[in-house]
N, C-alpha and C positions, 0 to 999 in steps of 0.2 A: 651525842656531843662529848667533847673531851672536857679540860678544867677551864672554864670562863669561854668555853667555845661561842657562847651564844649572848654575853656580856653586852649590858650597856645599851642596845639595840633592839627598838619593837619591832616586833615583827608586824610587816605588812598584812591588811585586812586583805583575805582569801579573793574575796569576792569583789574588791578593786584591782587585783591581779589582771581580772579581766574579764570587765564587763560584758562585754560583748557575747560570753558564753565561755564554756571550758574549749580549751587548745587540744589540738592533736594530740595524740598519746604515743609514745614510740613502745614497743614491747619487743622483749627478747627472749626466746624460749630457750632454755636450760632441760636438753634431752638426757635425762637420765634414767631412762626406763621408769620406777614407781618411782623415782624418786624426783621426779622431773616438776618444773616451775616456770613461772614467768617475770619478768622484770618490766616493771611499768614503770615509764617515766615522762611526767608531763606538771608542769608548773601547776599549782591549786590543786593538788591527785590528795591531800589530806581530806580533803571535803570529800572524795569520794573512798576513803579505805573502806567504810562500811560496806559497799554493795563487792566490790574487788574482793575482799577478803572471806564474804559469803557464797560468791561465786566459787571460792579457794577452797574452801574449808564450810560445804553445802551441810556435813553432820555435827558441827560445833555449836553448842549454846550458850559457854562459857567462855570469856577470854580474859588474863590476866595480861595488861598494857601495862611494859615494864619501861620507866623512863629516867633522866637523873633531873636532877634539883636546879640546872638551866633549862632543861628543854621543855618539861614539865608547864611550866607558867606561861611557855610562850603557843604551846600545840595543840596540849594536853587535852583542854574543851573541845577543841574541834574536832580530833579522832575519838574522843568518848561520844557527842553529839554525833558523828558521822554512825559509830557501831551501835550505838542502840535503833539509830533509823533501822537498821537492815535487822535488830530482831536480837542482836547479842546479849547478853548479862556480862558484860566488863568491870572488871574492878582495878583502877591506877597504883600499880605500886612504886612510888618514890626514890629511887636508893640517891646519897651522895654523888655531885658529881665529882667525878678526877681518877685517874688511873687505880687510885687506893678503895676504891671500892670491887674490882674485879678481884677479889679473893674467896678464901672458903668462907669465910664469914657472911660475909654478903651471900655466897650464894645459900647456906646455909637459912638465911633471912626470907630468902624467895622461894627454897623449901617449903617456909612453914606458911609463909602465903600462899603458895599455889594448894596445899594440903587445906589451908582454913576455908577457901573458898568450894573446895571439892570439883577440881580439876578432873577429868577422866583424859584416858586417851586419846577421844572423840577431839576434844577443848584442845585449846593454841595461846601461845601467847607472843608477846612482842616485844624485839630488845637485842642488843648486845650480849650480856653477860647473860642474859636470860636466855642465849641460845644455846648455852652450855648446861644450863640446867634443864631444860626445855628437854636434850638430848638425853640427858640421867635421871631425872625424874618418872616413876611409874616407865623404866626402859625405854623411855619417847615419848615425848608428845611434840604435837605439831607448832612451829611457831610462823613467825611473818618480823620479815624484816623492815624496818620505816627508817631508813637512817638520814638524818639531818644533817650531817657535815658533809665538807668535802670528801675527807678521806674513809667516810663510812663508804659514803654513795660510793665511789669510787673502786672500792677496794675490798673492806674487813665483810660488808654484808653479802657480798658476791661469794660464791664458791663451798659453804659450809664446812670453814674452819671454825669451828668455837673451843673457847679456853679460857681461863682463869690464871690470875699470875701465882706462885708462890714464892714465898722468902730466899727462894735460891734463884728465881729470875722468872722473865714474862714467860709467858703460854704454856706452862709445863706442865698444866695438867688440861687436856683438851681432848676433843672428838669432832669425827667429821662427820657432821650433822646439816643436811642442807633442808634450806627453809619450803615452806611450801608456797611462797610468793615474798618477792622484793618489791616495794614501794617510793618512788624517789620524785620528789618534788623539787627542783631545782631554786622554786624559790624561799625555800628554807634559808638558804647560804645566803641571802638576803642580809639574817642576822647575826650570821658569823662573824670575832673580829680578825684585823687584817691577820695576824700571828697564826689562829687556826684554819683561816683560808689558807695560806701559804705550805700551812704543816700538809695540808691534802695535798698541796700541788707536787711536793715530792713524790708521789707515788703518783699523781699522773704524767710527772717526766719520765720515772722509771718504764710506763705503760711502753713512750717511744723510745727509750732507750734500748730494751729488750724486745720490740716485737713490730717497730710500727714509724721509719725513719720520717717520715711525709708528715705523720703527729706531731712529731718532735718539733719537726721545721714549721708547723701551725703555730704551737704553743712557742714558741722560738720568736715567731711572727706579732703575736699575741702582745708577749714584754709585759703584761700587768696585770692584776685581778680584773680592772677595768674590760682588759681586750679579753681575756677569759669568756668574763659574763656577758659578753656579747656572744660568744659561741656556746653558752655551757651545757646546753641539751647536747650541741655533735660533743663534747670535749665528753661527756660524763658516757653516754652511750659508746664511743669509741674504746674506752678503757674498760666498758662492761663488757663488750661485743670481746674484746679480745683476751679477757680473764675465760669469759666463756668457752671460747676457742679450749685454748688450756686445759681445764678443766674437765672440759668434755674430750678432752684426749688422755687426760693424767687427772683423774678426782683423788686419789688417796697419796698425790705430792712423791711418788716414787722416780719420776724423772723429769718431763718437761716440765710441771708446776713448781718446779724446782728452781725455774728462773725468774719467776714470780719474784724472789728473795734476793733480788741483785741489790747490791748495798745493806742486806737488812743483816750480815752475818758481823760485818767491822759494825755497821750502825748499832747495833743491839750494847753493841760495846761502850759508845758513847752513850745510851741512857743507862746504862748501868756507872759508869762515869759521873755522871749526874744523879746517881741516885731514882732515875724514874719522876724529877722533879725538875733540874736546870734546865734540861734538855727534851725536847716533845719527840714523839716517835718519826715526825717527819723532818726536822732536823737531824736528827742521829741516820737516816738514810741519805740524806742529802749529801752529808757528807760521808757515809761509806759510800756511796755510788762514785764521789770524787778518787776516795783513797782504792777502789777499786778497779775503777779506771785506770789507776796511778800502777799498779799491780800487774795489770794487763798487759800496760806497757815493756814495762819491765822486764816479763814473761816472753816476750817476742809475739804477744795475742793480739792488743789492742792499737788500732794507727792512735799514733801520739798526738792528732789532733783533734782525736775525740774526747780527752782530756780538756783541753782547751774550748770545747762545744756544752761539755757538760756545766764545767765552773760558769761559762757565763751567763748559762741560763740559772744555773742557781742564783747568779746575783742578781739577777731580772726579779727573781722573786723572793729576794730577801731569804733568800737561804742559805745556811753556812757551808764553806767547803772543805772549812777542818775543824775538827773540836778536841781540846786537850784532854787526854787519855791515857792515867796513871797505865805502865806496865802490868804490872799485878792483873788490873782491873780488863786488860784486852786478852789476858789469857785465861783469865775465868771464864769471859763472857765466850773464847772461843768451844772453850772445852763443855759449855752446857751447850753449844748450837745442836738446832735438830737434826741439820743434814749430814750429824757426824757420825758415821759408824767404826766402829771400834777405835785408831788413833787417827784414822782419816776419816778428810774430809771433804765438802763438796762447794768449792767457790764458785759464785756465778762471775764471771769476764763478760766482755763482749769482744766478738771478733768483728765487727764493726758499728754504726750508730744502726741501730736496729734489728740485731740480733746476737742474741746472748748464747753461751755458751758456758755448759757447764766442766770443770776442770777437778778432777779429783788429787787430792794433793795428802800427805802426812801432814798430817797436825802441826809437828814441830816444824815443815818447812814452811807452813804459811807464816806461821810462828817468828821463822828467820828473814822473813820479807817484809814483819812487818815490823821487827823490834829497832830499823834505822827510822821509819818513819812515825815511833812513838817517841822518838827523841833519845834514844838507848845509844 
């Protein structure tokens, strides 16, 4: 969960979810020779991580379940009672919740945890930021993804990108480390409030933006969290199935994963704008996805009424199309993007609603594209 993702809101008892017995389970396999996994997802799967994760990870005795200080009080009991059924020695470790916990320090913190417990290579643990230690600790160990928001499910727990922020900006010290099973329980988002539902749904407009027009025009259909979560098993599996796709053609982000990133290179711009605090990560894509759009245009790439397709669905979902962005602060943010190599760099467009397109450009000319509509 993100800062107050999980705020204000009990979460629904497991086992009124649905009486009647557990629901279908959809799964998605992630071929990646040994490094390959599965994705489950099916409402009330918290009650069952225990026997999944044993199935996962048949040589683990130990597991460190790493959670933050929302999601903790709402979960926590259930996935510790589920993994001791199946035979685990689990131990919960707490960190803050909010973006300012993804640093060295924290990770530093989970070091000395996973070392106090005596973790081995065999042993897994679970988590976010825990996946980036999980991948440097003792050279690997195995972890398992559970993630409870939208835009985890959705997006961050799929494809094993993990990172930690540093004081010069997000993800800039990371590894591609993929997990040995994803866990997604749709009714988690239950207890999301509407702010961090919304922050997910940027990245699953982006899903149709870049790869998937017919999505688009669902979620287009859709208009509200409400119609959402009436579809949200197709809407979450749709955006896994097609990060999969991707990744299973580009795991180390060298060219098609590449468009993964539409709107996240101006976006990144706006939370560094905000300090990493005004602005939540799916806001600042929201509206790079607009100003990028905007770009495309301009460029002779994108039909100019896919501009017009994008804003409205962000206003369906309470999502901003522009955010104020000192100069200074959009060419910092440009010049630390990952997909820069030496003074160029690499913008996702779209050449139409549904497929994206990647445009290598010099730095300074994006630079000059973008300095009329930072108000320069």
């Amino acid at each position: 969960g993100g800062p107050g993702a999980h705020d204000g809101q009990e979460a629904d008892p497991l086992m009124r979810l649905h009486p009647e017995g557990e629901p279908p389970m959809k799964t998605l396999h992630v071929g990646l020779d040994d490094r390959s996994y599965d994705i489950h997802i099916a409402p009330g799967l918290l009650s069952q991580a225990g026997a999944l994760c044993r199935a996962a990870l048949p040589r683990a005795g130990r597991l460190a379940v790493v959670t933050d200080s929302h999601v903790g009080p709402l979960y926590g009991e259930t996935i510790m009672s589920s993994l001791a059924g199946a035979g685990f020695q689990a131990e919960l470790v707490t960190i803050p919740a909010g973006e300012s916990s993804k640093c060295l320090s924290m990770l530093g913190r989970l070091y000395d945890a996973f070392t106090a417990q005596g973790l081995t290579r065999s042993d897994g643990v679970v988590g976010d930021l825990a996946g980036f230690a999980a991948a440097t600790i003792l050279r690997g160990v195995d972890f398992v993804q559970i993630p409870t928001t939208l835009l985890a499910q959705v997006d961050s727990s799929v494809g094993g990108k993990v990172a930690i922020d540093l004081p010069a900006g997000k993800n800039l010290a990371g590894a591609f480390w993929q997990p040995r099973l994803v866990l997604m329980d749709p009714a988690c988002l239950r207890t999301l409030d509407d702010k961090t539902f919304s922050d997910g749904m940027a990245e699953v407009i982006k899903y149709g933006c870049i790869r998937d027009r017919e999505f688009f025009e669902l979620l287009d259909r859709c208009g509200s969290r409400a119609g959402v979560m009436d579809h949200i098993e197709q809407v979450i599996c749709t955006c896994c199935d097609l990060k999969r796709q991707v990744v299973l053609q580009d795991e180390r982000d060298t060219g098609l994963r590449m468009t993964l990133n539409f709107g996240h290179t101006i976006g990144h711009a706006f939370e560094l704008a905000g300090h990493y605090e005004t602005w939540t990560h799916g806001q600042g894509v929201a509206a790079g996805m607009n100003w990028a759009a905007q770009l495309g245009v301009g460029l002779g790439i994108t039909p100019p009424e896919v501009v017009e397709q994008i804003r409205s669905i962000l206003n369906k979902f309470g999502l901003p199309q522009d955010i104020p962005c000192p100069w200074e602060t959009m060419t910092e943010a440009v010049g630390l993007d990952k997909k820069r190599t030496g003074d160029s760099i690499t913008l996702i467009l779209l050449e139409r609603l549904g497929q994206a397109v990647p445009r290598r450009m010099k730095k300074d000319q994006l630079l000059e594209l973008l300095e009329p509509m930072c108000g320069r």
